[in-house]
N, C-alpha and C positions, 0 to 999 in steps of 0.2 A: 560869524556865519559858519553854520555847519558844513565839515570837509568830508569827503567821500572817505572808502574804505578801496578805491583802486590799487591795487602795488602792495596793499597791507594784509598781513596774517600775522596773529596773533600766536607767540611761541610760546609761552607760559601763563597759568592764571599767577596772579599777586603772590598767592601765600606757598605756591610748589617751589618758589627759590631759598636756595639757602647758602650759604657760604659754602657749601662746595661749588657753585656755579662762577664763584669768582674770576674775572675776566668774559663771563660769558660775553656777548653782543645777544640783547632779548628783545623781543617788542611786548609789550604788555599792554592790556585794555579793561579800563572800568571808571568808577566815579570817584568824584575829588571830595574828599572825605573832609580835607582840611587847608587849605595852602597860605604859604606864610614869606613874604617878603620881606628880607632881609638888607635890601641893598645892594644890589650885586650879586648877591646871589637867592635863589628862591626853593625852600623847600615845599614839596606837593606829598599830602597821603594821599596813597590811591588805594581804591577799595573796591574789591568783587568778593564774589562768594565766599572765597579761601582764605581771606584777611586783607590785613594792610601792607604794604608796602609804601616805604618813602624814594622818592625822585628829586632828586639834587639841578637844579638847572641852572647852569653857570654860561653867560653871555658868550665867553670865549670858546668853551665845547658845543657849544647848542646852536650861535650866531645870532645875530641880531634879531630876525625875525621868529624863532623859536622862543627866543627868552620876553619878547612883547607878548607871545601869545601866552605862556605861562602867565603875565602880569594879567592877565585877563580871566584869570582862573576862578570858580568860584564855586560856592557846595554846590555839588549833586552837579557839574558840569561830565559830562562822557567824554573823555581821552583815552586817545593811545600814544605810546611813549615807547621809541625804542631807544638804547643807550647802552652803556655796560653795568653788567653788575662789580661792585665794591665790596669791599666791609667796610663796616664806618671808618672813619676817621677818631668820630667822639664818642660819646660813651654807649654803648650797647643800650639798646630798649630790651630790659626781661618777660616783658609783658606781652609782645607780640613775636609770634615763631619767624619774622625774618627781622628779628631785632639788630641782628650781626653783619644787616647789610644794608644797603639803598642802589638804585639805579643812579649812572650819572646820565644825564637823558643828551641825546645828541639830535633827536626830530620829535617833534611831536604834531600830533593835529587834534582838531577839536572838534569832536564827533558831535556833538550833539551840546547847545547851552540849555540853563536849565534856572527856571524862577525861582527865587526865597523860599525855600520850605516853610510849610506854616509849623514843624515841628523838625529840632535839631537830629539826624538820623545816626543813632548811638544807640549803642548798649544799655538796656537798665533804664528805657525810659520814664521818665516823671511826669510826659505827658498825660491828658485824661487818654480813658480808652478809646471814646465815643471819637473822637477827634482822629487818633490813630486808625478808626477803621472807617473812617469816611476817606480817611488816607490809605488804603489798604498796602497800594502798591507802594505808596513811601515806606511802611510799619515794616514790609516786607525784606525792606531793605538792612534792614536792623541785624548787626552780627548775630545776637541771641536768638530770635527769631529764623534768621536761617540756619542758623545750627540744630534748630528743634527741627525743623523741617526736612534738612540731610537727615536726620540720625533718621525720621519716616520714614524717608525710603530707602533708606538702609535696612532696619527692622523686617520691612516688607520682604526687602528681596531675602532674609533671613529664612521669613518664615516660608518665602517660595523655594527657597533650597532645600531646606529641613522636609518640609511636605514633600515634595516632588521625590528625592531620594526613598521617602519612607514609602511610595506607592503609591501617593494622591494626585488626582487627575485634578486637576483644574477645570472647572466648566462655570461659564457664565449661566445666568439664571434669567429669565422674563422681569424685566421692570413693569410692564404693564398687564395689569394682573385682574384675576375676580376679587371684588372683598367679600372677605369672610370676616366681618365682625366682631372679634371674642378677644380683644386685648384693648391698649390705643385705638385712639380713633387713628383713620384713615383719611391721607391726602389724596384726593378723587380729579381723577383727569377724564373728561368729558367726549364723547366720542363724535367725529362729524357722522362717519358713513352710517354708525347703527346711533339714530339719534335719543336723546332722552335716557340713555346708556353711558356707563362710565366704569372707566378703568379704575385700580387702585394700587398704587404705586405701593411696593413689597415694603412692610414691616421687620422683614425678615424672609429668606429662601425655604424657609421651613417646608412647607409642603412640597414645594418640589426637592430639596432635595432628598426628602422620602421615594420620590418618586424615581431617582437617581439610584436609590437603594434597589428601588423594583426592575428597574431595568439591568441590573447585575453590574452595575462600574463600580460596588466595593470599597475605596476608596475617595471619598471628592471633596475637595475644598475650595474656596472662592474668598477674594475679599472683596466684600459683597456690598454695595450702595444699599442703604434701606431709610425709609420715611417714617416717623411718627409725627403726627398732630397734638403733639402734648404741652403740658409748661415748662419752659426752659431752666433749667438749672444750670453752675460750673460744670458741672461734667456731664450736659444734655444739649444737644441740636436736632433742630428739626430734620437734618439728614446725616447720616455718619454713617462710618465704613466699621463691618464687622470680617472679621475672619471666620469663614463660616466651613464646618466641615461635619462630613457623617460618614461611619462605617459601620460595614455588614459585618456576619458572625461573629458578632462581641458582645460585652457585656461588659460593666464598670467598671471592671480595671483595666479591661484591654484600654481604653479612651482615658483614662487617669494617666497609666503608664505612657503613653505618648507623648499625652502633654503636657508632662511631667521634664520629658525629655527635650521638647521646642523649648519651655520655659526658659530651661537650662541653658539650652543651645543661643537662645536669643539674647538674651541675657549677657553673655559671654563676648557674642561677638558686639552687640549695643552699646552698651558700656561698661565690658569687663568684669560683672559683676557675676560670682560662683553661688549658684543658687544649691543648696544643700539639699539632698533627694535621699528617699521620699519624702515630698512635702507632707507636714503635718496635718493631719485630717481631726475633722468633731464635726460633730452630727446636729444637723437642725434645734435640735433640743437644747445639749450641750450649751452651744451657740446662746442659746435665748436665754438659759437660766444663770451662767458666767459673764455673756456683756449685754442681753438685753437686744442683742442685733443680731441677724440674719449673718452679715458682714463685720464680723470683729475686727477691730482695730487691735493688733494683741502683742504691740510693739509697746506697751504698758500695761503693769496691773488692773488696782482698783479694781476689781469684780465685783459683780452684784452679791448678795448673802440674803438669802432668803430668810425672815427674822418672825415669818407667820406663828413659826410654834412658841416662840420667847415673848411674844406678847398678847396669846389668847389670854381672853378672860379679864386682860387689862380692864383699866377706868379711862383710857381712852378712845373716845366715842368713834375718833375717825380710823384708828388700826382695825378694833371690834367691827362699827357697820361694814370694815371691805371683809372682812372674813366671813361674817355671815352672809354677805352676798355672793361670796363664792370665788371671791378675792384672794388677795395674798398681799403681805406687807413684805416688802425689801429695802435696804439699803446700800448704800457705797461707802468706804471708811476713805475719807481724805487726809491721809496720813499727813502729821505737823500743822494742820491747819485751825489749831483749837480756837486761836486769835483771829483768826479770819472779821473783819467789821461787819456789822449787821448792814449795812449796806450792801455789801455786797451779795450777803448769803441773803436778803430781801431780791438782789438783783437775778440770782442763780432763781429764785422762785419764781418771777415773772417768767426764766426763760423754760421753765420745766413745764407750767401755764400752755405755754405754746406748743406742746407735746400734748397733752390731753388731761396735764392732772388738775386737779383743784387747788393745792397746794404743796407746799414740801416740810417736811418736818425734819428739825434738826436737833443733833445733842452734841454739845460740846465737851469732850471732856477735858479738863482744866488741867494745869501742870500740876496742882497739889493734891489730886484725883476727885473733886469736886466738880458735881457735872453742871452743864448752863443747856438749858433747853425751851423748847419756844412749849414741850410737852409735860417737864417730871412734876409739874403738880398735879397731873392725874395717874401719875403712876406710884407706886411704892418704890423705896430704896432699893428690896428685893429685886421685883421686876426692871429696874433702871438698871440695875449691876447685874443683872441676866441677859439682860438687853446687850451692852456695852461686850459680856464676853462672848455674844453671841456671834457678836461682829468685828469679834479683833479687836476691842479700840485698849489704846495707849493712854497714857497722857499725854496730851496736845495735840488728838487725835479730833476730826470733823466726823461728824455721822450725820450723811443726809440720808432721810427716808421717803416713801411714795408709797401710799395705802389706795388701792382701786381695783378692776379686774386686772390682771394678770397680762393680759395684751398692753393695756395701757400703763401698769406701772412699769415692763418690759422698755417699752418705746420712751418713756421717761426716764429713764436710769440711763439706758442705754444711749441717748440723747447728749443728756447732763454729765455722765462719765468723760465722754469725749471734751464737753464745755468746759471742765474743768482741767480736766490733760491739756489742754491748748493754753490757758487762761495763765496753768502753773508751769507751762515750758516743760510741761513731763516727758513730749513724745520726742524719738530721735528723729532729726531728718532724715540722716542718712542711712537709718535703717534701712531692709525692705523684708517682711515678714509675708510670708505666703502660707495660705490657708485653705485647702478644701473645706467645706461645708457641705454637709451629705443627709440623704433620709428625711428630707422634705417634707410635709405633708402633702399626700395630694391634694386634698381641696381644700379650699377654707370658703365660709360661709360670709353670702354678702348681704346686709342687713337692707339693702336698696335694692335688691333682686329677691329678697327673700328665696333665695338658694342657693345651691353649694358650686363656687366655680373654681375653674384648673389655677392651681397655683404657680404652672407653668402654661402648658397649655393641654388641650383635649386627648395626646396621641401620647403623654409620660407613663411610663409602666409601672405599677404598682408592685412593692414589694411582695415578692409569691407567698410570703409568711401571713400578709396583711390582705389577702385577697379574699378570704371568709368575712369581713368586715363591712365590704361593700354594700351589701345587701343593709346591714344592721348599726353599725356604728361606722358612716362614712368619712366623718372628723378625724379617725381614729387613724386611717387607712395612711401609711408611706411609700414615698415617690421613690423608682431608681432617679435620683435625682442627684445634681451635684452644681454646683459652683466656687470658681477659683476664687479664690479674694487676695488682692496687695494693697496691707495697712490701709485696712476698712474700708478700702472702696471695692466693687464687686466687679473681676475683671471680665470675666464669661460665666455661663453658664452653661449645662445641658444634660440630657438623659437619655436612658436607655427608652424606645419608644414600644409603642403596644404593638404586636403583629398578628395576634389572633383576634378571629372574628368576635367571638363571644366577650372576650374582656371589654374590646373596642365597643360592644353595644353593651355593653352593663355599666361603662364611665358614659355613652353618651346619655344611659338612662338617669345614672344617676345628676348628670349636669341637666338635666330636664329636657333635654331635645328630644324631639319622638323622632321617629328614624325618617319620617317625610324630613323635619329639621335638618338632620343628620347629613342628608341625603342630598338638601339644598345645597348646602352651604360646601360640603367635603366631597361630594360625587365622586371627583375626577377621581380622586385617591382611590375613597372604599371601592371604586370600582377596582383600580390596579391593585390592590391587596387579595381579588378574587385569583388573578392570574400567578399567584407564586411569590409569597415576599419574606425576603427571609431578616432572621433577628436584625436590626440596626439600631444605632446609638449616636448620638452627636452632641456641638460643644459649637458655641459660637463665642469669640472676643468680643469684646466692645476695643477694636482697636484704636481711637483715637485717645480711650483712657488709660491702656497698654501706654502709646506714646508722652502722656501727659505724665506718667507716673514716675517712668524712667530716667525722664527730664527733668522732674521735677517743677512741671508746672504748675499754677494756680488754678489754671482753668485751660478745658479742651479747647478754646480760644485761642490760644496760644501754640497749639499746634497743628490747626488746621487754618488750609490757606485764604481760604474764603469764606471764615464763618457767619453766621445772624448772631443775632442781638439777641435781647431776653423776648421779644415778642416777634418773634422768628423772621425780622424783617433783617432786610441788608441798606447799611447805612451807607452804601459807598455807592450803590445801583442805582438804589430807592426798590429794589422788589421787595414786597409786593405791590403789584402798580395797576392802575385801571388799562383798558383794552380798549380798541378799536369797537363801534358796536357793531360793526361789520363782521367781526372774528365772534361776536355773543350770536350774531343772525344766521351764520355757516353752524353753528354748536346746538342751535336751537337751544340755546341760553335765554332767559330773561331778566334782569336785575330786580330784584325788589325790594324799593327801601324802606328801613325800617323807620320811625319815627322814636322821639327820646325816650315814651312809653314803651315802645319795645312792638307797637302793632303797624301793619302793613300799611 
């Protein structure tokens, strides 16, 4: 039966004791990790957030009725235990930071009993996941798991000291919001009093904190709740926390240099790690024709080589047709891997397949300079061995190639590059490489819209050099645009934004909105840009991938405390769930089902 907490206060958590408290008298409180009868005497780990600690209960220090209730101990049972602190007797545990002691327990009580875990609550679980987060609050219990989760709100308060020192206001932002439809869809909350009306939960603070810039606060950051309705990825949920910030009279260094500086500073205090500054910068382009990505991974070679000009004119059908379409052929040289099985390099084809190519073409060159290719009977020895120096190759060098437009063999190399870094243990773990990526295009062209949309969004300023272009070659046109990246995943993003009237109506002409459109959708703003608004620029994290990277997790799962699942449901709830029809009759809701064809 569970005992009260009257007469009890808790003087230490588990893991703040150390051998210098020896001789203390403590009370300590949390769960019984482990307990183990000996006969006369009984050792207990006890475990809260800070670690483990062990408790010794010996019949003669504890009494009769203390040492029965230890026999009754059992996983995840809640105790508090007061006794004195020791150092062992036996041999030190190096594994755990109070290895050099235990409690000898003199009272204890038992706060709380607790059923058979359907999963053992340890480190480095081998549980499934599914099972774990239907468990949520057991998973939670997990050392590793709360350690990801201290170092969060550590990070956090990081970057609220670093911000607030540097000048940044902190302001909350509207979660219920107008939508303006021009990214992700939108998760829509339905309104009682103005009915038929529906709010939409923030994507991002983005326009208001423009609007923050209009009203003169200069500085403001937020770590900001935001929605998207999208497909779930390792490193995507339907709701996540951004660090969100924008400043007035700057321009892209001012915003680099800063956060340049948190980086560093977070970093530092997080996990002691010295980020070298200036971070190394490459330009969108760079980026795409060295790894094929937006977000280089650049904690490994292998670069792409563009191989267009060493094999015009060839007798092969499929380099020739991408070039005459306007294509480009490139490859990757997979240094040592001449002997790779065809198996394999069949299997690396399927996965290049799932990028967009039609195939992959490969050459092997051999240890006795003899090449093996799935291509050289339609090429000559010449063009083969132009080929080969065009792209570095050795002997017992791999050469895979991709012939298609230019976007698509990009996204395939750049793909396949990583699949093969992983497959050969190329990358370090412990690296952590940091990357700006800058000069974005503004727009790119979407084949389902047949027109040209923001590559960020509608309000990124174009480079002043590139601003004759709009009119005439709008593909052409670059973004003040920027994104941090740590080892190929893309930590923030952001840019310098438009503040003059004419620019702002020449991008919304060219995204096809006529200014009724414009007008619909952005009012609140274009209006507040008539009143006074001076240059700003902003950066937003994805911080849950900030935390995941730091950690070294596999998935932002892992460090958020309440995630979904891959179809953004919660296994532990059941949300999302059916509703009262009472609450659909107050919303002026009406359900309507669809049938297997898909019709009402």
């Amino acid at each position: 039966m569970a005992e009260s907490m009257k007469g009890l206060k808790r003087s230490h958590r588990c893991g703040e004791l150390s051998a210098a408290d020896a001789g203390r008298n403590v009370t300590v409180m949390g769960w019984v990790q482990k307990q183990r009868n000996k006969g006369g005497i009984i050792f207990v780990d006890l475990r809260d957030r800070s670690g483990l600690l062990q408790i010794i209960f010996e019949e003669s220090d504890c009494g009769a009725e203390n040492f029965a209730k230890a026999e009754k101990f059992r996983s995840e049972f809640v105790i508090a235990v007061t006794g004195t602190v020791e150092k062992r007797a036996g041999a030190v545990n190096e594994n755990l930071t109070t290895g050099e002691i235990e409690i000898r327990a003199k009272d204890t009580r038992i706060l709380s009993e607790a059923q058979t875990p359907p999963f053992p609550v340890e480190a480095d679980s081998k549980t499934k996941e599914e099972l774990r987060l239907k468990y949520r609050y057991l998973d939670l219990r997990r050392p590793d798991l709360q350690g990801n989760l201290i170092l969060r709100s550590n990070i956090a308060a990081a970057i609220r000291l670093f911000l607030t020192k540097e000048g940044f206001l902190e302001i909350e932002t509207p979660m219920l919001n107008k939508s303006t439809p021009e990214g992700a869809r939108d998760y829509l909350v339905p309104s009682r009093v103005h009915a038929g009306s529906f709010y939409a939960l923030p994507q991002s603070p983005q326009l208001f904190k423009q609007l923050l810039m209009c009203a003169g606060y200069d500085r403001y950051f937020q770590l900001a709740r935001c929605f998207r309705d999208e497909d779930l990825r390792a490193d995507r949920q339907p709701e996540f926390t951004q660090v969100d910030m924008e400043l007035s009279f700057v321009d892209v260094e001012d915003v680099i240099e800063v956060n340049e500086r948190l980086l560093k500073y977070v970093c530092k205090e997080a996990i002691g790690l010295d980020v070298a500054l200036p971070i190394p910068r490459m330009t969108w382009r760079e980026a795409m024709e060295r790894f094929g990505s937006d977000k280089p991974d650049t904690r490994f070679g292998m670069e792409l080589t563009d191989v267009s000009e060493a094999v015009k004119g060839c007798g092969f059908g499929v380099f020739t047709s991408a070039l005459e379409n306007g294509g480009s052929v490139r490859g990757i040289n997979v240094k040592g891997q001449a002997a790779m099985p065809r198996k394999k390099i069949d299997a690396l084809t399927e996965f290049a397949k799932g990028y967009g190519a039609k195939g992959l073409a490969y050459l092997c060159v051999m240890p006795d300079g003899t090449y093996k290719s799935s291509f050289a009977r339609f090429m000559t020895q010449e063009q083969l061995d132009g080929l080969v120096k065009a792209m570095e190759g050795e002997a017992g060098d791999l050469l895979l190639f991709a012939a298609d437009r230019t976007k698509i063999v990009w996204s395939v190399l750049g793909a396949l590059r990583l699949e093969v870094a992983r497959q050969l243990d190329m990358i370090d773990p412990d690296a952590y490489h940091f990357l700006w990526v800058t000069e974005f295009p503004l727009l790119e062209w979407s084949e389902e819209e047949n027109r040209f949309t923001a590559m960020h969004h509608p309000f990124t300023m174009p480079m002043e050099e590139d601003l004759e272009y709009l009119d005439t070659d709008p593909g052409r046109v670059r973004a003040k645009a920027y994104d941090i990246i740590l080892n190929g995943t893309e930590l923030g993003g952001g840019s310098v934004r438009i503040f003059q009237e004419d620019i702002q109506e020449k991008m919304f002409e060219v995204l096809g909105f006529t200014k009724e459109d414009a007008h619909e959708r952005f009012g609140f703003l274009l209006d507040a840009f008539k009143y006074g608004v001076p240059p700003h620029a902003g950066l937003a994290y994805g911080f849950d991938r900030l935390v995941m990277l730091l950690v070294k997790a596999e998935s932002i799962r892992e460090v958020i405390a309440f995630p979904k699942v891959k179809d953004a449901s919660c296994l532990m709830t059941g949300a999302p769930d059916v509703v009262e029809e009472k609450q659909l009759e107050e919303l002026s809701i009406a359900i309507q089902v669809q049938d297997e064809s898909g019709l009402s």
